[in-house]
Residue, then its C-alpha position, 0 to 999 in steps of 0.5 A: x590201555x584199549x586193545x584197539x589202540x594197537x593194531x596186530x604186528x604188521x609183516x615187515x615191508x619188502x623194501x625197494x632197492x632206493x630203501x635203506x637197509x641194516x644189518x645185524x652189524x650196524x643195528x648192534x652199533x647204533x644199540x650200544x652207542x644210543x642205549x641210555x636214550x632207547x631204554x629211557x624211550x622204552x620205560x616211558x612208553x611202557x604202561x605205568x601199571x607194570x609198577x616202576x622195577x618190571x618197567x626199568x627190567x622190560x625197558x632193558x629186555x625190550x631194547x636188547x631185543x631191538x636187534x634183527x634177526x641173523x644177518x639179512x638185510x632189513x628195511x629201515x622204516x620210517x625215513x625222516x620225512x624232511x630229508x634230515x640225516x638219520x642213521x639207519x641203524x638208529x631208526x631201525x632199532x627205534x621201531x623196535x623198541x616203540x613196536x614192543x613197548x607198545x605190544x606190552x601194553x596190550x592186555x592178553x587174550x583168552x584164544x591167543x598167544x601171548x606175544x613175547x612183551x607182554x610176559x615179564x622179561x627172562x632176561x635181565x633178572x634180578x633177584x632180592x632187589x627191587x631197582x627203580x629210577x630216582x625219583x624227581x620233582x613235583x613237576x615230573x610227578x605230575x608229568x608222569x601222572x599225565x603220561x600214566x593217564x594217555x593210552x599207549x600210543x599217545x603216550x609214545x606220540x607225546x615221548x617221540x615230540x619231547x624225547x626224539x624231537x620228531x615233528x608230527x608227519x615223522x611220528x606219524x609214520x614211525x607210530x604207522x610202522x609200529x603198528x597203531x591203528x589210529x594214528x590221527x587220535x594218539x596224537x590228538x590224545x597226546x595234544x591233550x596232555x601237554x601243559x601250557x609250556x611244552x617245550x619246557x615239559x618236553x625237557x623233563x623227560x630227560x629228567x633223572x626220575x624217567x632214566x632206568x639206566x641210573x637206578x635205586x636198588x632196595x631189598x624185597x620183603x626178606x621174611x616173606x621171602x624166606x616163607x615163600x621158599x619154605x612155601x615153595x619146598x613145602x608146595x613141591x613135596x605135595x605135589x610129589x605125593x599127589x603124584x604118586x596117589x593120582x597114579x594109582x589104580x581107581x575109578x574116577x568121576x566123568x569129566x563135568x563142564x569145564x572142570x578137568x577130567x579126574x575127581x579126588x577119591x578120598x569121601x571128604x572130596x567127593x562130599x564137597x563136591x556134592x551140591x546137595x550137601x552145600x550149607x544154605x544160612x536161613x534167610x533171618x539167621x543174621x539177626x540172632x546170630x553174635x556174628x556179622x560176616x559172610x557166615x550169615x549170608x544167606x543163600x539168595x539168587x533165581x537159581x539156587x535149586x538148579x542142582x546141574x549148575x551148582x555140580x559145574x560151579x564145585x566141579x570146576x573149583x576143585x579141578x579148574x579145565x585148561x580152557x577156565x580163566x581162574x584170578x586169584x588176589x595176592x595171597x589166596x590160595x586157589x585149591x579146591x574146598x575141603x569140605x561142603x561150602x557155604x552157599x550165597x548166591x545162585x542167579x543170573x546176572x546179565x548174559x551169566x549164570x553166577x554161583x558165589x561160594x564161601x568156605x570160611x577163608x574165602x569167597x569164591x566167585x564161578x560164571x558161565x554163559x548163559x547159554x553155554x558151559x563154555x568159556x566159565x571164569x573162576x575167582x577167588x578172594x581170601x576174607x578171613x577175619x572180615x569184620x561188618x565193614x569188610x562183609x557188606x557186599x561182593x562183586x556179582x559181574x562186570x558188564x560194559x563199564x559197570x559193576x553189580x553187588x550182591x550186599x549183605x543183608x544187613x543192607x538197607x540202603x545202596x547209592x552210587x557216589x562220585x568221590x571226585x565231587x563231595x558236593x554232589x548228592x548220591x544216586x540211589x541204587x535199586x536193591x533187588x534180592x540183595x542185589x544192586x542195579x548196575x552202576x558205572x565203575x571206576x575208570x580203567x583208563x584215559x583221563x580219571x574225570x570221575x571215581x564212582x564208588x559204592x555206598x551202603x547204609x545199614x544201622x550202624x550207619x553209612x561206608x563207602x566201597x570201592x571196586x579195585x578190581x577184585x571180588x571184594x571192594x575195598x572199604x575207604x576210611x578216614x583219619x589218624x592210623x589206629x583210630x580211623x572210621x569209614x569216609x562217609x561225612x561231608x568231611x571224609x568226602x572232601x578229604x578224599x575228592x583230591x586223592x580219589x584218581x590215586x586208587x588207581x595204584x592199588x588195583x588188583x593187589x588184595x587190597x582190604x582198606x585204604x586210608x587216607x590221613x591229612x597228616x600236615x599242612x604246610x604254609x608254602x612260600x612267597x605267600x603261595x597258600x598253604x599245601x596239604x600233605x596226605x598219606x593213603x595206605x592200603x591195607x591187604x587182605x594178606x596182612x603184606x604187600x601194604x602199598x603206601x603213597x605221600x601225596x601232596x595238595x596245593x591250594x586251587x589244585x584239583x589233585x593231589x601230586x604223589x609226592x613218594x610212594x613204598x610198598x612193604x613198610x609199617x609207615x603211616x599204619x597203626x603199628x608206626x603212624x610216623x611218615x616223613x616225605x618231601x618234594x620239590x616245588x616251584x613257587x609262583x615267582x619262579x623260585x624251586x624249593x625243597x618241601x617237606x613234611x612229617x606227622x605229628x611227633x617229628x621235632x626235627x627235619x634235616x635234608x642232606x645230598x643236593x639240598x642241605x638245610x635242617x629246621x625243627x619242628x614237623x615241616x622244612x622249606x628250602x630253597x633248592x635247583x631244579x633236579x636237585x637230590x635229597x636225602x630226609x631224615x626225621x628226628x622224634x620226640x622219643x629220640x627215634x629217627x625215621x628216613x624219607x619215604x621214596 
């Protein structure tokens, strides 16, 4: 969501004596009585990237926060623009579910408070459990992918049409009060995603798979939790020894850019510290070496020898100012170097001076304005156990849309591709010292018309990378789990041109590779072609967290639809390459059907709760309602069962 989109909360309107009003009273009363519909406005509103349970517990916080403040008497804006009946009470707490809805979308700012939306909800919490509504059909599946695409404000026009039934001139003011600064293009926006029958996609937003207040519950992952609480004791007796060496008497380094103001005192610490003790890898030392990883990088960049700079760069790693903006991926721990790190690139990059540092776990990425030590940034990536793939380039900036890397120097030859066009050749990127001219990144937001991504050749052929919003691309690879190789044939490309836009999903979540397996394909009904049935999974750099989407293709279709998604579970990896997923369809008579699909060794199907049918072999088809509810359970070869994904 575009920050402009939005404009700063407006102070509240003083109100004439005409005006309506509300108190605490009468707010409290229209809550309670339109809360299922309020939390269900809320969750649609809210930016699908907040992931489905942070959705449903804000939806709640959001709502229960609708309430005015004390007792006072309080405008109620907007009034219904055609005279109709509208309870005061209802209208006021509206305002303020759309108003923070849309405040949460906004991205935080540097020199700002963050408004109270955008941090996760202290209240309602809950612990051991991941809670997200039921999941419905293909058509809500792709409703929800279209709503995920708008910006915020057009994604509350389209909800206030559909949801409240409000005609145009109403949203316009209620969206005007809320504070949206182009109202005129939200509802452009809006107009853009309706399909051709809007009122009967209107009535899928009543639909189970959009209602927090009828929810799924399933645990979090029980072994990390039980490691993070050892994690959490083990952090919080170091921190008290800390404390109790920074307290004791000793000189201490100046304060060195934006770093804090106290160095460690022990020799090892300061020796990691001192850039004259960096390692720098000879230029050709990849060439003898049995390895290929970033250990045999060399030290490249106009400003390697800029000794003041490369000070800041370790300075600020080791003890990071109040005033630097430090990212860290899933699972990489952020604490200063242990001894002298490694070198790989010192330079200017746009309007930045960039230092990238590797100590054997991680990459670590420092900038600062060019002309100034103010306002530096520091990024951290873990890499272990990063392979030839893995190890072929890093993000050196990110400027106006576009990305530059710095590739390995193995590296003979960089293009930019379009994964949304198989057909279309790649464009060259110039390769300068390692580092590659700037090319456009993938879309952040709006429509996903295009999916640019990264491709390397070197000997041992050609892989393609894609930026997810981290230090390290991820590598993009096709084929059976335990046996995948890097998606770069014609056919690999036109594997993945259906599935590209879903990579949006797996932003900033440490992701190392994603692969996407066609592991059906399923004839459909009333002669209506034959789908095909893919699972991408994506694999971290933490070994956890594995994100892993069913998605479903049907013949004409530009993109696949999510048929299921899971986070956290071995399925469709190489450890249990078994998947099993279904969805609801609806055939080109009108006819709704209850679609699903295992992988290879599945020797039976069956469906039970709102459908009931059973077939053998891998696919299942039944006739179904629309709405319906099933419950899927697979029966292997060897006698194993595997359950749905959802």
């Amino acid at each position: 969501m575009q920050s402009q989109d939005v404009a700063p909360r407006p102070a509240p309107a003083s109100g004439s004596a005409s005006d309506p009003v509300v108190d605490v009273e009468q707010a409290e009363a229209a809550l309670v009585e339109h809360y299922p519909r309020l939390v269900r406005l809320a969750y649609l509103v809210l930016p699908p990237g907040l992931g489905r349970n942070r959705r449903v517990l804000t939806a709640h916080a959001l709502t229960q926060r609708a309430l005015p403040r004390g007792r006072t008497a309080t405008p109620v804006i907007p009034a219904q623009s055609d005279g109709r009946e509208v309870d005061p009470g209802y209208a006021f707490v509206r305002l303020q579910v759309v108003r923070t809805a849309l405040e949460a979308g906004l991205p935080l700012r540097r020199k700002a408070w963050p408004k109270r939306s955008q941090l996760p909800p202290l209240l309602p919490q809950v612990w051991g459990l991941r809670l997200f509504p039921r999941s419905g059909g293909a058509d809500e599946l792709a409703l929800d992918q279209r709503l995920s695409a708008l910006s915020g404000p057009a994604r509350a026009a389209y909800v206030l049409r559909g949801l409240e039934k409000l005609p145009d001139s109403d949203v316009r003011g209620l969206l005007t009060a809320a504070g949206v600064a182009d109202v005129d293009a939200a509802l452009d926006e809006a107009d853009s995603a309706q399909a051709d029958s809007a009122q009967a996609e209107y009535a899928l937003l009543d639909s189970p798979e959009f209602d927090p207040c009828s929810l799924q519950a399933r645990p979090t992952d029980l072994m990390r939790r039980r490691q993070h609480m050892k994690a959490a004791l083990a952090a919080a007796a170091a921190v008290a020894v800390c404390g109790a060496l920074l307290g004791m008497p000793g000189d201490g380094w100046g304060p060195d850019g934006a770093a804090a103001p106290s160095y460690a005192q022990n020799p090892a610490a300061r020796a990691a510290l001192d850039p004259a003790l960096l390692l720098k890898v000879p230029a050709a030392a990849w060439e003898s070496s049995a390895r290929t990883d970033f250990s045999v990088w060399p030290a490249r960049g106009d400003l390697t020898g800029d000794s003041a700079l490369l000070r800041r760069a370790l300075a600020v790693w080791a003890r990071p100012g109040e005033t630097v903006q430090v990212f860290a991926t899933p699972g990489t721990p952020s604490g200063g170097p242990s001894g002298p790190p490694q070198l790989l690139y010192a330079g200017t990059v746009d309007n930045a001076r960039v230092v990238i540092l590797y100590d054997g776990l991680r990459i670590v990425r420092y900038a600062e304005p060019r002309d100034s030590t103010k306002g530096a940034a520091l990024d951290f990536a873990r890499v272990d156990g990063a392979g030839r793939a893995e190890a072929s380039a890093v993000v050196l900036g990110r400027a106006d849309g576009n990305v530059r890397y710095l590739t390995a120097p193995w590296v003979t030859k960089a293009a930019d591709r379009d994964l949304l066009k198989p057909g279309s050749d790649a464009t060259d990127l110039a390769l300068t010292g390692g580092a590659t001219a700037p090319m456009a990144g993938p879309a952040q937001s709006g429509p996903c018309t295009s999916w640019n991504v990264l491709q390397l050749t070197d000997a041992s052929g050609t892989r393609l990378l894609t930026d997810l919003g981290e230090l390290v691309p991820a590598r993009l690879t096709t084929g059976r789990p335990g046996s995948v190789k890097d998606a770069s044939g014609a056919g690999a490309l036109r594997a993945w041109a259906p599935y590209a836009c879903s990579l949006g999903a797996m932003r900033s979540a440490g992701v190392r590779s994603v692969n996407a397996w066609s592991y059906a394909a399923q004839p459909l009904p009333d002669a209506s072609g034959t789908a095909e049935w893919v699972c991408t999974r994506a694999e971290t750099w933490q070994g956890g967290g594995e994100r892993v989407l069913a998605q479903f293709h049907t013949p004409g279709g530009r993109y696949g639809a999510v048929a299921a998604k899971a986070e956290n579970v071995p399925a469709c990896g190489a450890k249990d390459p078994q998947v099993l997923a279904g969805v609801l369809w609806k055939s080109g008579a009108g006819t709704w059907y209850l679609l699903a699909a295992g992988s290879r060794g599945t020797s039976s199907i069956s469906a039970s709760g709102g459908v009931r049918a059973t077939a053998n072999g891998n696919l299942l088809a039944a006739k179904a309602k629309q709405g319906a509810q099933a419950e899927l359970k697979g029966t292997l070869r060897d006698g194993r069962t595997v359950t749905g994904l959802r």
